[in-house]
Residue frames relative to the residue before (quaternion, step in Angstrom):
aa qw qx qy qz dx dy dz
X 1.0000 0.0000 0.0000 0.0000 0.00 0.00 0.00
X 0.5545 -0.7058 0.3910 0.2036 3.35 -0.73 1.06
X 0.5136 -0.6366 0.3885 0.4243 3.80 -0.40 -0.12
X 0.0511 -0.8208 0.3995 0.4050 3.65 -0.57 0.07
X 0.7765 -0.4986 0.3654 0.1222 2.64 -1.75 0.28
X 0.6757 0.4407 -0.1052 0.5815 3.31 1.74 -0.99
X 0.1369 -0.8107 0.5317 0.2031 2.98 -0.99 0.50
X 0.5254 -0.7459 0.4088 -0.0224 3.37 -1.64 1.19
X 0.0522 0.8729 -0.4816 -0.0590 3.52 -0.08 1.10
X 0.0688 -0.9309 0.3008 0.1957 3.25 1.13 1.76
X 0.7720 0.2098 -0.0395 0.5987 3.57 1.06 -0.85
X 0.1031 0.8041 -0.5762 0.1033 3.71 -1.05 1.44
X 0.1045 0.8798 -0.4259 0.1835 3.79 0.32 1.05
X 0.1298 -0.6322 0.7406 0.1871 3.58 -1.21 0.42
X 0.2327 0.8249 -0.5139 0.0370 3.46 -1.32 0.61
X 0.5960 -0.5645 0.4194 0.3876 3.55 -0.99 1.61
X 0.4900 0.5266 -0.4567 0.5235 4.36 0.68 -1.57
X 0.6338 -0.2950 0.6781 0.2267 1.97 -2.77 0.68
X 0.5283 -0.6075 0.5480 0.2269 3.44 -2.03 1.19
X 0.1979 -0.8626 0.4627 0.0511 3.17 -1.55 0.26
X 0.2638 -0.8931 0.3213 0.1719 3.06 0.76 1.60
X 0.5281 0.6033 -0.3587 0.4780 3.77 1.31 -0.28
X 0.4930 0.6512 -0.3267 0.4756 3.51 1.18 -1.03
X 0.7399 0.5186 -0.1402 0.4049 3.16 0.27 -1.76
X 0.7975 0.3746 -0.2222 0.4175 3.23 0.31 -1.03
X 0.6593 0.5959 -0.1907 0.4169 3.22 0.95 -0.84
X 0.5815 0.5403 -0.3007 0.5288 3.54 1.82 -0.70
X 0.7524 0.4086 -0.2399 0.4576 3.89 1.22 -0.24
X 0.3694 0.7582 -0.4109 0.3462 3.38 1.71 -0.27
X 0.1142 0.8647 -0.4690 0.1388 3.74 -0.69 1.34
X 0.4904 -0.7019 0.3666 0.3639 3.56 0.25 0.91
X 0.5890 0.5367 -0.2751 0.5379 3.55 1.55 -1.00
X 0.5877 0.5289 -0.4344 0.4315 4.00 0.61 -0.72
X 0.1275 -0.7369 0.6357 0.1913 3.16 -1.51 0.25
X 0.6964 0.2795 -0.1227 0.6496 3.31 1.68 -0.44
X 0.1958 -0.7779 0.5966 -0.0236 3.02 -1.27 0.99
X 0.2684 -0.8403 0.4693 -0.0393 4.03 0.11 1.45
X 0.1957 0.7566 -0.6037 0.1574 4.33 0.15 0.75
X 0.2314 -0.6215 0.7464 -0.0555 3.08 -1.53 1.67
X 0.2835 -0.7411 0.6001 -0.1018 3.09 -1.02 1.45
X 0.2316 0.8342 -0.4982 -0.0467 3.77 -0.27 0.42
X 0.2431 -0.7728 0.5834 0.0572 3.91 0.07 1.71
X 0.2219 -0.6433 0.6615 0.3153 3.58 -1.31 0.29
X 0.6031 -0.4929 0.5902 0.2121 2.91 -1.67 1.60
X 0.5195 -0.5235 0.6676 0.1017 2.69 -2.40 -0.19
X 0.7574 0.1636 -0.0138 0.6320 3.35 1.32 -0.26
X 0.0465 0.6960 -0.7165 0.0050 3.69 -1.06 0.86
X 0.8642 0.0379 -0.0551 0.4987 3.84 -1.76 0.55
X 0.7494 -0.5215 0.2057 0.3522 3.23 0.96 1.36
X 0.5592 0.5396 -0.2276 0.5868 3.75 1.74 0.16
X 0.6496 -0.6950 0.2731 0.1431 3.35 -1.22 1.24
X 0.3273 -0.7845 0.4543 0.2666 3.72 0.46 0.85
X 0.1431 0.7477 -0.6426 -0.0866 4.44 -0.16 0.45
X 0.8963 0.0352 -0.0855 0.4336 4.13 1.03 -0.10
X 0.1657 -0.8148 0.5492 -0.0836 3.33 -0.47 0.67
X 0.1008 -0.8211 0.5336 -0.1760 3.42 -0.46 1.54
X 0.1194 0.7771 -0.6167 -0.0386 3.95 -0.21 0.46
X 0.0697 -0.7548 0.6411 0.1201 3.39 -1.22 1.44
X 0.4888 -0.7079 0.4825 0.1647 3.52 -1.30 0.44
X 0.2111 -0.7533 0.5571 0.2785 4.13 -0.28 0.09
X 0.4615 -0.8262 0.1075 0.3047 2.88 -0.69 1.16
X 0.3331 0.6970 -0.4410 0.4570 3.73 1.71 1.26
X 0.3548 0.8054 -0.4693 0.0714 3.19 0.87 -0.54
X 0.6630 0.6081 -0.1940 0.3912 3.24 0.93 -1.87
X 0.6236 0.5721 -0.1961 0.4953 3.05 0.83 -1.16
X 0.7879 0.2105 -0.1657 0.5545 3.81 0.28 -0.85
X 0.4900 0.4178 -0.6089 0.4633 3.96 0.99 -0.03
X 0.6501 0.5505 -0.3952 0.3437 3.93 0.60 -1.02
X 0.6158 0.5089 -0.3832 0.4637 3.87 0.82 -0.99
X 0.8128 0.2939 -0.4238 0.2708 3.53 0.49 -1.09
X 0.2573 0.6697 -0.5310 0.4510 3.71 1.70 -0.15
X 0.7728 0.2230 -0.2599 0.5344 4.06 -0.34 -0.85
X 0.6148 0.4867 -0.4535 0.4238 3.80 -0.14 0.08
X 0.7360 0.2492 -0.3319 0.5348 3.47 0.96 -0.63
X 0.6413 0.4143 -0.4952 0.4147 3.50 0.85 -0.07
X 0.5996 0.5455 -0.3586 0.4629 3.71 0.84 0.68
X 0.7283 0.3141 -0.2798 0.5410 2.94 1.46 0.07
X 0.5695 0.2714 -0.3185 0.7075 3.98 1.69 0.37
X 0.2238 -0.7561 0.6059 0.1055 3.61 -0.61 0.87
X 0.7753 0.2870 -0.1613 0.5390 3.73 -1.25 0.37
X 0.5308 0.6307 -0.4425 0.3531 3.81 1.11 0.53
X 0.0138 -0.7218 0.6269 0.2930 3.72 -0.90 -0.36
X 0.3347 -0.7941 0.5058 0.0385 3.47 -1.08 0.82
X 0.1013 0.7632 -0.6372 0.0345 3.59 -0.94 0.38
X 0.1182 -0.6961 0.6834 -0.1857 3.44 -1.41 1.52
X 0.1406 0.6186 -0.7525 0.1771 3.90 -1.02 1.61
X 0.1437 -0.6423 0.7419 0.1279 3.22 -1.23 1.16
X 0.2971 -0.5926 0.7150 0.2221 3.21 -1.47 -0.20
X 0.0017 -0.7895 0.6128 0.0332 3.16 -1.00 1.40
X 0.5470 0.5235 -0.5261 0.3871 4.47 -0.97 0.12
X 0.8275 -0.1706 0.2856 0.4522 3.15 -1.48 -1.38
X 0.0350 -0.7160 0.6963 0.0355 3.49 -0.90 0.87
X 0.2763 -0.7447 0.5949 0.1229 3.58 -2.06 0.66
X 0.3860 -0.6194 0.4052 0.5506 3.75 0.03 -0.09
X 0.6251 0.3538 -0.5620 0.4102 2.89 -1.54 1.32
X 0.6050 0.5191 -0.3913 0.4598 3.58 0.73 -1.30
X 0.7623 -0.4055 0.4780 0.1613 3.30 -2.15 1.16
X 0.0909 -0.7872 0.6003 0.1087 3.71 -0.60 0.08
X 0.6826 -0.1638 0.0482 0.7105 3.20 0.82 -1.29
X 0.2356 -0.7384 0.6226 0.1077 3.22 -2.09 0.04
X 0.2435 0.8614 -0.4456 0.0107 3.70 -0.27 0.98
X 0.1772 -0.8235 0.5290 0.1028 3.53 -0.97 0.30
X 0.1772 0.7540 -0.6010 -0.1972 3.30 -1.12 0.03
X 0.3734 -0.6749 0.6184 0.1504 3.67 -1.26 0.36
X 0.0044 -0.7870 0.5746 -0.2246 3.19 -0.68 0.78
X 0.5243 -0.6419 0.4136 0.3767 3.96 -1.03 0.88
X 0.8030 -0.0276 -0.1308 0.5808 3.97 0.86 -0.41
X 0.7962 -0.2890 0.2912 0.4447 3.77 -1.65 0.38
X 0.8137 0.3136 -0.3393 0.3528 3.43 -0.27 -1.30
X 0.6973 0.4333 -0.3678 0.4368 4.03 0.30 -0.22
X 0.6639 0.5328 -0.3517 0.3894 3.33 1.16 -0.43
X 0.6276 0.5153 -0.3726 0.4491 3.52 1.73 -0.66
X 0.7014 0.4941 -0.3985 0.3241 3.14 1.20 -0.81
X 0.6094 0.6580 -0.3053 0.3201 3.44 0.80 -0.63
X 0.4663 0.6140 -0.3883 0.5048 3.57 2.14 -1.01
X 0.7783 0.4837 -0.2152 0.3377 2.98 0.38 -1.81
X 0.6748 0.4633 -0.2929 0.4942 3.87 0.87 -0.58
X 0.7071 0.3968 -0.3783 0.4466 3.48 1.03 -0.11
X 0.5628 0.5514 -0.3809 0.4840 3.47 1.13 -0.03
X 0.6714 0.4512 -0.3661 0.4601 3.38 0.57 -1.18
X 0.7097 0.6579 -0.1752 0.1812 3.52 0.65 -0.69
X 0.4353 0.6385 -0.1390 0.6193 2.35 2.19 -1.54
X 0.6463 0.5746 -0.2495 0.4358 3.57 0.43 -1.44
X 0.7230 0.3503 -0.2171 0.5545 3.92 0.32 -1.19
X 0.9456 0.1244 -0.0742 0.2913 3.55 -0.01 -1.10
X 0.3945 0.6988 -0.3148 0.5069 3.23 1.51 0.52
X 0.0950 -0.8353 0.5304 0.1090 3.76 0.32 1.35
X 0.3887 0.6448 -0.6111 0.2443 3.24 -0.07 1.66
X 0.3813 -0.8096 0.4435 0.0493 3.48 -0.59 1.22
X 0.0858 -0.7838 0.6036 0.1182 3.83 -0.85 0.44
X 0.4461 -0.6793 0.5823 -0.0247 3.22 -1.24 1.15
X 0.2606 0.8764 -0.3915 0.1036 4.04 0.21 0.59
X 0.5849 -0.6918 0.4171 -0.0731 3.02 -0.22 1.92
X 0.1508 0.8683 -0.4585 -0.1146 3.89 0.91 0.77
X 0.5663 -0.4675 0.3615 0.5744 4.39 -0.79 -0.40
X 0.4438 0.6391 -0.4766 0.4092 3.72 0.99 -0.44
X 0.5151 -0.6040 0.5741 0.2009 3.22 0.39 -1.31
X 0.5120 0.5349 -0.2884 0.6071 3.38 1.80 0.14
X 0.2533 -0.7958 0.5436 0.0842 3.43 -1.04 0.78
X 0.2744 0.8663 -0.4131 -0.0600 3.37 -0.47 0.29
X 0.5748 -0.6434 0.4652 0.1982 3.95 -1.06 1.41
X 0.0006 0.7417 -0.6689 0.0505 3.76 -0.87 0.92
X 0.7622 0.2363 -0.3931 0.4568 3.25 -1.57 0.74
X 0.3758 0.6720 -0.6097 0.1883 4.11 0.71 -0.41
X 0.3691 -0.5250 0.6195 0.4520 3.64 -1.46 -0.01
């Protein structure tokens, strides 16, 4: 089977549920891939050196929409990839999944880049916002504009 040529953004989701890294991986699985690239993001227990007790990710209500554009932008910029992208948005605990991505790809080096560009991306242009609850008792909001 030939490589392809197109690239695939097979599985893009926000969701209140526990993540599923099988999901994820399984949405990029491709007889054509030889390499297969998964970003995990776990909430810590600590952030800026301060205890992490809650953690809360809200979404605007475009998100989907612009987590899905940047899913095709990077597959426009890694041909022959397939891609997958689940945020987790509500209440989070440490341990629980934040985000999950993947991409699949015919060899290693396009498949890392393509992980690594869909995360960073997600991350910058994805209007999804986190809300962190420290042990001090201070709260503080990341990703606002």
């Amino acid at each position: 089977m030939p490589p392809r040529s197109e690239s695939t953004c097979a599985l893009v989701a926000l969701r209140e549920a526990p993540l599923s890294v099988d999901e994820v991986l399984d949405a990029v699985r491709d007889p054509a891939s030889g390499a297969v690239v998964v970003f995990i993001g776990v909430v810590r227990d600590h952030d800026h050196g301060v205890g992490v007790n809650a953690l809360d990710y809200s979404a605007h209500p475009s998100a989907l929409d612009r987590l899905q554009e940047v899913c095709a932008s990077v597959g426009a910029r890694t041909p022959g990839v397939r891609l997958a992208a689940v945020h987790r948005i509500g209440a989070l605990t440490v341990g629980d999944l934040a985000v999950v991505v993947a991409a699949s790809a015919p060899h290693r080096g396009e498949a890392f880049a393509a992980a690594r560009d869909l995360i960073d991306t997600l991350k910058a242009e994805v209007p999804i916002w986190k809300h962190q609850g420290f042990a001090d008792g201070s709260t503080e909001w990341v990703g606002l504009p």
